[in-house]
VMD Tcl script that draws the C-alpha trace (Angstrom):
set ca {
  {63.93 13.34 21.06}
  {63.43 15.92 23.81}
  {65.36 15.26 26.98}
  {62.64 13.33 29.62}
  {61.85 16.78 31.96}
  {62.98 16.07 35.74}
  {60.05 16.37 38.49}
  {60.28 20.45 40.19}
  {61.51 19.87 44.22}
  {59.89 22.83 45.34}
  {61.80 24.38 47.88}
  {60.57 25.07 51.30}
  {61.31 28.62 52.02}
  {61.99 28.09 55.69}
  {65.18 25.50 55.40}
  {67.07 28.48 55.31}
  {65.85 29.35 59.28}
  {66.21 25.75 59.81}
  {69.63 25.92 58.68}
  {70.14 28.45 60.59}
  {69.00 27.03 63.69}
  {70.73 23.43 63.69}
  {74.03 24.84 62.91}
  {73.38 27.13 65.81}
  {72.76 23.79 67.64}
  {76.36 22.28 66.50}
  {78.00 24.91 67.14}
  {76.96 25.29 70.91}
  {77.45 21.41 70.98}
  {80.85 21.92 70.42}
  {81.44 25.20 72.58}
  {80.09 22.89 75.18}
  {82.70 19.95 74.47}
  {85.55 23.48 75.13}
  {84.01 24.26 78.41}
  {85.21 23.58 81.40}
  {82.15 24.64 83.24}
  {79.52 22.90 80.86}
  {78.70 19.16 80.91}
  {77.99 17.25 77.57}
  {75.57 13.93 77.67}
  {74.46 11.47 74.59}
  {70.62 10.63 74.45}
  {68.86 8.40 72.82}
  {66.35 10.45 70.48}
  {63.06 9.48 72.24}
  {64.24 10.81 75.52}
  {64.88 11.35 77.79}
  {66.24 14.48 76.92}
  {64.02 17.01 78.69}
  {65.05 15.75 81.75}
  {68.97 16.69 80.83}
  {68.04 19.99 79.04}
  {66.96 21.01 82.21}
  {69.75 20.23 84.04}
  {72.30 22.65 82.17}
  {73.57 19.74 79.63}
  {74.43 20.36 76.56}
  {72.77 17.40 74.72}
  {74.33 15.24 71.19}
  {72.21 12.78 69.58}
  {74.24 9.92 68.05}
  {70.71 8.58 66.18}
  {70.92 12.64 64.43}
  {74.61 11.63 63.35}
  {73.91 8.11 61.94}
  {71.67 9.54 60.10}
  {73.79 12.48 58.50}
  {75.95 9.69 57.84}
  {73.42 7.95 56.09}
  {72.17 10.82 54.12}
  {75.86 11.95 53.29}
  {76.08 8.20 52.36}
  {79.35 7.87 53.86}
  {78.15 5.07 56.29}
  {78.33 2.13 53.98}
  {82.28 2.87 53.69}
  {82.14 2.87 57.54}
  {80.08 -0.28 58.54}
  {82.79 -2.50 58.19}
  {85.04 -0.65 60.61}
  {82.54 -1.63 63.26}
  {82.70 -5.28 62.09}
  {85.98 -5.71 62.64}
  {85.52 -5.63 65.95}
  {82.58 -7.55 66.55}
  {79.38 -5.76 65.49}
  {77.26 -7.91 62.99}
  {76.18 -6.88 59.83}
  {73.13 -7.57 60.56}
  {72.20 -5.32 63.08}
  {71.35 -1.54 63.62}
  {73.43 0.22 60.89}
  {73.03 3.49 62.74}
  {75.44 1.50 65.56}
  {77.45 0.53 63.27}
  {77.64 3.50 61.19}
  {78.80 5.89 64.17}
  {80.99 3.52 65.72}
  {82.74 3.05 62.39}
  {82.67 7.04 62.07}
  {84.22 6.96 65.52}
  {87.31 4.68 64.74}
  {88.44 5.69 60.94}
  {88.11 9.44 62.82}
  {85.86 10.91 60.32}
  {82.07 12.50 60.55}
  {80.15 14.87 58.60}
  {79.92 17.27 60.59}
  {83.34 18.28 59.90}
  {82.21 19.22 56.49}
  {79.38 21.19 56.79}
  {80.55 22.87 60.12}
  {83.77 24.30 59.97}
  {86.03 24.25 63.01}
  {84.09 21.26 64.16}
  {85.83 17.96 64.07}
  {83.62 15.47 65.53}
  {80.65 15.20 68.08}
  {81.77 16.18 71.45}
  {82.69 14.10 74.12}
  {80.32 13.21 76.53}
  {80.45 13.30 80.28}
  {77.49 10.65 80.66}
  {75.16 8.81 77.87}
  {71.80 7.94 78.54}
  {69.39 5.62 76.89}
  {65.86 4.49 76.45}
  {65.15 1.32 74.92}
  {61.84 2.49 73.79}
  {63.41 1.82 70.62}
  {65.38 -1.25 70.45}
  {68.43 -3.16 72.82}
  {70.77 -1.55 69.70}
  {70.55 1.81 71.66}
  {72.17 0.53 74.65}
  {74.80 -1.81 73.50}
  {75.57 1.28 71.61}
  {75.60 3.61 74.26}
  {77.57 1.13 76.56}
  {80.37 0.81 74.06}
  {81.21 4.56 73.73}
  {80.67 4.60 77.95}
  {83.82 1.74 77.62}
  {85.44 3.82 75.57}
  {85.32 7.42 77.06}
  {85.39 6.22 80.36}
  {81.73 7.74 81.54}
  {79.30 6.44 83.00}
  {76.13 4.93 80.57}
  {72.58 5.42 82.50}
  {68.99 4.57 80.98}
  {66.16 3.30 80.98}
  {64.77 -0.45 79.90}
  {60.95 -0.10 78.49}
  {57.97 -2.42 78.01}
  {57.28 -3.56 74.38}
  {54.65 -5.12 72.38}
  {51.51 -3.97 74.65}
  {48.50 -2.59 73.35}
  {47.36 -0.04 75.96}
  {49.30 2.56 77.93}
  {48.33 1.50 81.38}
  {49.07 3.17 84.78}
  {51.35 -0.21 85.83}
  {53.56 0.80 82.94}
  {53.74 4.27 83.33}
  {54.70 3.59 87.19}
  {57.44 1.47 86.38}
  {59.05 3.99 83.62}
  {58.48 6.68 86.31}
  {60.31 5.13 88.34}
  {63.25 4.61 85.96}
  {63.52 8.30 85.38}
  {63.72 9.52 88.89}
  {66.33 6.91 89.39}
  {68.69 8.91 87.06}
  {68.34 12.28 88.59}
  {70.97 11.53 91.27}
  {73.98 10.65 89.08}
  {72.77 13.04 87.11}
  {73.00 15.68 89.45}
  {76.22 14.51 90.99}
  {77.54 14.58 87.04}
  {76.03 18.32 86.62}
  {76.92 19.30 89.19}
  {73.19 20.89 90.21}
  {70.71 19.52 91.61}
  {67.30 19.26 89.42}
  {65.27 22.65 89.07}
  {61.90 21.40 89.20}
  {60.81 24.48 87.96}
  {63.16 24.30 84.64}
  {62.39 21.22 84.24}
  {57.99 21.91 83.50}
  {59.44 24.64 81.40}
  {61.27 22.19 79.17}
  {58.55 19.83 79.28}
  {55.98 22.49 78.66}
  {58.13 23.98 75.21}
  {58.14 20.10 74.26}
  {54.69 19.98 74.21}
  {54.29 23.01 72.31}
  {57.03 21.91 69.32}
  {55.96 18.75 69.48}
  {52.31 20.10 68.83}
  {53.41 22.51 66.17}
  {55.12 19.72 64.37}
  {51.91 17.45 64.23}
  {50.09 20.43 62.61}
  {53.02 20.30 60.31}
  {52.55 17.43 59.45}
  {48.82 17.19 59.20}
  {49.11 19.55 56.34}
  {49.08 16.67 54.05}
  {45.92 15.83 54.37}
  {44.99 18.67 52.10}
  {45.04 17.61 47.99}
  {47.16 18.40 47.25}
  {49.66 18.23 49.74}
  {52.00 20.87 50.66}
  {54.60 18.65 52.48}
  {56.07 15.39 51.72}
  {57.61 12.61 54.15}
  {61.06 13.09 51.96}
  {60.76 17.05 53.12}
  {59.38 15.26 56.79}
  {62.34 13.71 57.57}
  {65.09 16.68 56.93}
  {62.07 19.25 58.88}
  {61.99 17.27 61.60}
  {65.67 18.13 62.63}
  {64.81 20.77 65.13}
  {61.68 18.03 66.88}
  {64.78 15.58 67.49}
  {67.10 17.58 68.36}
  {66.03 20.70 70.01}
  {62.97 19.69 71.70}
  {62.17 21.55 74.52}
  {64.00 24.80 73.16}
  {61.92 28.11 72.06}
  {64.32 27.72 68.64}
  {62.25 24.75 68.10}
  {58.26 26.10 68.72}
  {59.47 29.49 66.56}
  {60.78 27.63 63.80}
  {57.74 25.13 63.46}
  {55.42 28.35 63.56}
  {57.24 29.55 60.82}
  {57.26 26.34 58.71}
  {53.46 25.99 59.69}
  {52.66 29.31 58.44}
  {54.28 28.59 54.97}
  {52.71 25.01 54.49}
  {49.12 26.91 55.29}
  {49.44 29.66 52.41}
  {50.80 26.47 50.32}
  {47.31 24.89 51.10}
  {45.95 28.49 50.21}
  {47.14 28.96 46.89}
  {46.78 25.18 46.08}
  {50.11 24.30 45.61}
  {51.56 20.67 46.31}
  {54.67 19.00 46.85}
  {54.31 17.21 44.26}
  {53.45 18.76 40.52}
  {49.76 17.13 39.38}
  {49.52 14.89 42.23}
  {47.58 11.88 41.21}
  {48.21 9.16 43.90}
  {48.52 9.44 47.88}
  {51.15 6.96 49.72}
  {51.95 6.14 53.11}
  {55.31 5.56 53.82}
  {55.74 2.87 56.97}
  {59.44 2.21 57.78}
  {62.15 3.89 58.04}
  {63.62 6.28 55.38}
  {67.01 4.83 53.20}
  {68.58 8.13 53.88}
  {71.25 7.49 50.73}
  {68.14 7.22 48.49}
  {65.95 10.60 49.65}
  {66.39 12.57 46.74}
  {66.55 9.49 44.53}
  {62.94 8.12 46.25}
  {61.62 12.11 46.47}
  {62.10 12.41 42.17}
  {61.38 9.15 41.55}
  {57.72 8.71 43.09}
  {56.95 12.50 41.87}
  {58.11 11.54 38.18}
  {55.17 9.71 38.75}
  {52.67 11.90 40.15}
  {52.72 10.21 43.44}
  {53.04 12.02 46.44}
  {54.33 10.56 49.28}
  {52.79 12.31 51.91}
  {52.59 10.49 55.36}
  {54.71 8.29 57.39}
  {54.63 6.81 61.15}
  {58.30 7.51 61.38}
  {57.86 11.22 61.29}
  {55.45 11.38 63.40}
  {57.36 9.61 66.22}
  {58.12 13.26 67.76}
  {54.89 13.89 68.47}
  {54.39 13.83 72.13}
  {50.39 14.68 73.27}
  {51.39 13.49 76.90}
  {53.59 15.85 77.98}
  {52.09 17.83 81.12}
  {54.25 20.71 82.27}
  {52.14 19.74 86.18}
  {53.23 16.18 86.22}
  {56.54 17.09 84.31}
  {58.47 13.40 84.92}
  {55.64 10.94 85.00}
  {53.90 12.65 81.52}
  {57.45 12.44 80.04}
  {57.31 8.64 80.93}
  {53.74 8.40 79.45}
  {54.76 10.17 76.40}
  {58.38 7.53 75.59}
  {56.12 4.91 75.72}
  {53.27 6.33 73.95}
  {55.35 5.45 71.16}
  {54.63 3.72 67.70}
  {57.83 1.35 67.58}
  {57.13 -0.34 71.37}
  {53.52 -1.39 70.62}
  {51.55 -3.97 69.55}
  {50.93 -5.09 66.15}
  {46.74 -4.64 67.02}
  {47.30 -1.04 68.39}
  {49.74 -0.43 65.23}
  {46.84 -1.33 62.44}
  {44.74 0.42 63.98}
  {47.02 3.68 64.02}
  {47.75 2.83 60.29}
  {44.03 2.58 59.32}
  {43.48 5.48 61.18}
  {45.68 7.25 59.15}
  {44.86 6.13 55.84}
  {41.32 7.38 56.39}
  {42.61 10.45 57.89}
  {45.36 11.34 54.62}
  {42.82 9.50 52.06}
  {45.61 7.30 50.84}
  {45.79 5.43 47.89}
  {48.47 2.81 48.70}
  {51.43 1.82 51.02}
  {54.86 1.50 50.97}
  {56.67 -0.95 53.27}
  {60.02 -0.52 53.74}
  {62.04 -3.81 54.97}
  {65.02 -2.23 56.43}
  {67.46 -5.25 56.91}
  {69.31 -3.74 59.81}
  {66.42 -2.43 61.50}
  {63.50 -5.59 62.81}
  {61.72 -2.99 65.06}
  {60.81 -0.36 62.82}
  {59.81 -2.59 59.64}
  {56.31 -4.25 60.36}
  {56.08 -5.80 56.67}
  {57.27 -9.32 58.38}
  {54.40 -10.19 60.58}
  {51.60 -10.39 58.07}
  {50.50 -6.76 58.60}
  {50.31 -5.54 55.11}
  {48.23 -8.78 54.02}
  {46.08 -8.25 57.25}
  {45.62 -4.21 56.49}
  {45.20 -4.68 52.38}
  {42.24 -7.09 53.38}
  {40.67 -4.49 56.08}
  {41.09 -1.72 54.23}
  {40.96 -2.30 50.46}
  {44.55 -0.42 50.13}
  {46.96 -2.24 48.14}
  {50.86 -1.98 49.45}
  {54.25 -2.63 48.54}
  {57.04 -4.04 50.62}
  {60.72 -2.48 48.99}
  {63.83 -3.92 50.46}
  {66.41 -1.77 51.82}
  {68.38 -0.37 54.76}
  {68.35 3.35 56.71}
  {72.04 3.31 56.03}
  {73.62 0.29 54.26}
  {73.49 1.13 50.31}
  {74.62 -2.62 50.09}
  {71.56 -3.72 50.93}
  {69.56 -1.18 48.48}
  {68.87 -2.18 44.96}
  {67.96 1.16 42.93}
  {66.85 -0.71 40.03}
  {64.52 -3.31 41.75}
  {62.79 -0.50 43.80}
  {62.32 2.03 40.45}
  {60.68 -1.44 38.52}
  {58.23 -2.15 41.98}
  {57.44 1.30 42.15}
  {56.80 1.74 39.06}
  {54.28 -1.42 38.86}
  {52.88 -0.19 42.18}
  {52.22 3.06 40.81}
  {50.53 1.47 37.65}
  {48.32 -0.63 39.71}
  {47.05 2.49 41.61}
  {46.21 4.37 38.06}
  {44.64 0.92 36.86}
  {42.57 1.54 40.05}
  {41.48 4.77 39.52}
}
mol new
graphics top color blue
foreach p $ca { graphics top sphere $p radius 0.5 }
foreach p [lrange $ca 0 end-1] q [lrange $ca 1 end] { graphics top cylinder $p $q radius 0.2 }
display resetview
């Protein structure tokens, strides 16, 4: 019998510049962490980071490390370490991930980077809870531990509409950093650096929604496995030129793609959402297994929550406060189905995916009744898979490939 033929992963051409650019990015993290001049802070990955790119820091995102650890699948070893000194199980497996890195003395970087160690020390961390409380019991640990002080800001959840109360109050929370800031920089805020940073975030943010609105060609050039390693420079270089140049070039390859009428997946036959967060142990598992079945997995929420319309280079501080909580993961379960179905029309999907990431209540919405409540607006059958972003305990490989595969069978009985 012929050996079973593995599914092509075509290779984006532009990783290479991408590559290129994030090392780049490590590398001047850890110059910065040498410097005596240069001041390092931690940010939470929704911001607010324009505000301390324009005031000279060099900026690490702990979130961007869980994850490597994740992907590298070194953080289930690591969890534990955390637990032993308090930290549940049961809670944000990034936190527990990186402080688990942090005490056995180990990271990732250290492998791909040479001559780096570790992420740098920081001078201050600052957080927005736009997320979840996770980030700032987090942050407030490592400020314990380093000494430094821990700043942020506490934002609304669960509300439907963006309204000019909320924006006030989150306005108000970022101005209230700039003076420790400042006295921690050591320079005062450059108003006029700071609508440049704001106005390059726009534009990469921009870029990276036509990015990602690629997929809504059939097929699709881009899928949310190649999503979630693309949007590297959107998380972590934001408000850079390295970021708009790069996403021009990726955007530029994914168009000829759509062009010549090639997909990311070979003979795509079925179009999936993705809602959740990724299992970053399982991408190329997850990317071959749903294109072994000529599924494409072609949209998520989760990549698209660096996508940041309300940024206004004239209003630089109050559209950045706009823009955080703009955001998917803080709003209410009636503004989220309506995103979804939104979507759905938009991509012309054929089913969902839910992931229930046990470590991570805010960013899995398969608990509430929303897929039963979306399959009966919509028509669209889904899935819920159980799994983590970063545990592999809590991932069964061969209980996901059987779902999926029935999932996927259902779609073709469909068609």
């Amino acid at each position: 019998m012929a050996a079973e033929q593995q599914p092509q992963r075509k290779k984006i051409e532009a990783t290479g510049q991408m590559l290129k650019i994030m090392s780049d990015y490590f590398y001047d993290l850890n110059d910065a962490a040498d410097s005596t001049t240069r001041k390092v802070a931690w940010c939470t990955s929704v911001g607010p980071a324009e505000l301390l790119r324009a005031m000279g820091f060099a900026v690490h995102f702990p979130e961007n490390h869980a994850a490597m650890l994740g992907a590298t699948r070194m953080a289930t070893d690591l969890i534990p370490e955390a637990n032993t000194i308090g930290y549940s199980p049961d809670i944000c497996s990034y936190l527990t991930a990186d402080i688990g890195a942090y005490l056995k003395e180990v990271s990732p970087l250290a492998k791909a980077y040479p001559g780096i160690e570790a992420p740098p020390r920081p001078d201050v961390l600052v957080y927005n809870t736009n997320q979840c409380r996770d980030v700032q019991d987090w942050f407030s640990w490592y400020a314990k531990e380093f000494q430094v002080p821990c700043v942020g800001i506490t934002s609304p959840k669960n509300f439907t509409d963006v309204s000019d109360i909320l924006v006030d109050d989150v306005t108000r929370q970022i101005e209230a950093l700039i003076p420790t800031l400042e006295e921690i920089s050591g320079q005062k805020l450059d108003l006029l650096r700071l609508r440049e940073t704001v106005s390059l975030s726009r534009e990469c943010t921009e870029l990276w929604r036509q990015v990602l609105e690629t997929a809504a060609a059939a097929p699709a050039p881009l899928s949310f496995f190649d999503g979630t390693i693309h949007m590297g420079p959107a998380v972590v270089l934001r408000g850079t030129r390295q970021a708009v140049d790069y996403y021009r070039q990726l955007l530029g390859e994914l168009k000829q793609r759509i062009a010549d009428g090639v997909g990311a997946v070979d003979g795509e036959k079925h179009r999936i959402y993705w809602e959740g967060m990724p299992v970053w142990g399982r991408l190329r598992q997850h990317s071959e297994l749903f294109a072994g079945l000529q599924a494409s997995v072609l949209v998520s929420t989760y990549c698209s929550s660096w996508i940041f319309p309300d940024f206004d280079a004239n209003q630089p501080i109050r559209s950045m406060a706009k823009a955080y909580l703009s955001l998917f993961i803080v709003r209410s379960d009636e503004y989220k189905e309506k995103y979804i179905k939104g979507m759905l029309e938009k991509f012309q999907i054929d089913g969902i995916i839910y992931h229930d990431a046990k470590t991570c209540p805010c960013n899995s919405n398969s608990r509430y009744g929303m897929p039963q409540r979306l399959e009966q607006q919509t028509g669209i059958p889904s899935l819920v898979i159980s799994g983590d972003l970063n545990d592999l305990r809590c991932v069964s490989d061969e209980q996901t490939r059987t779902n999926v595969e029935a999932f996927i069978e259902q779609l073709e009985e469909r068609k």
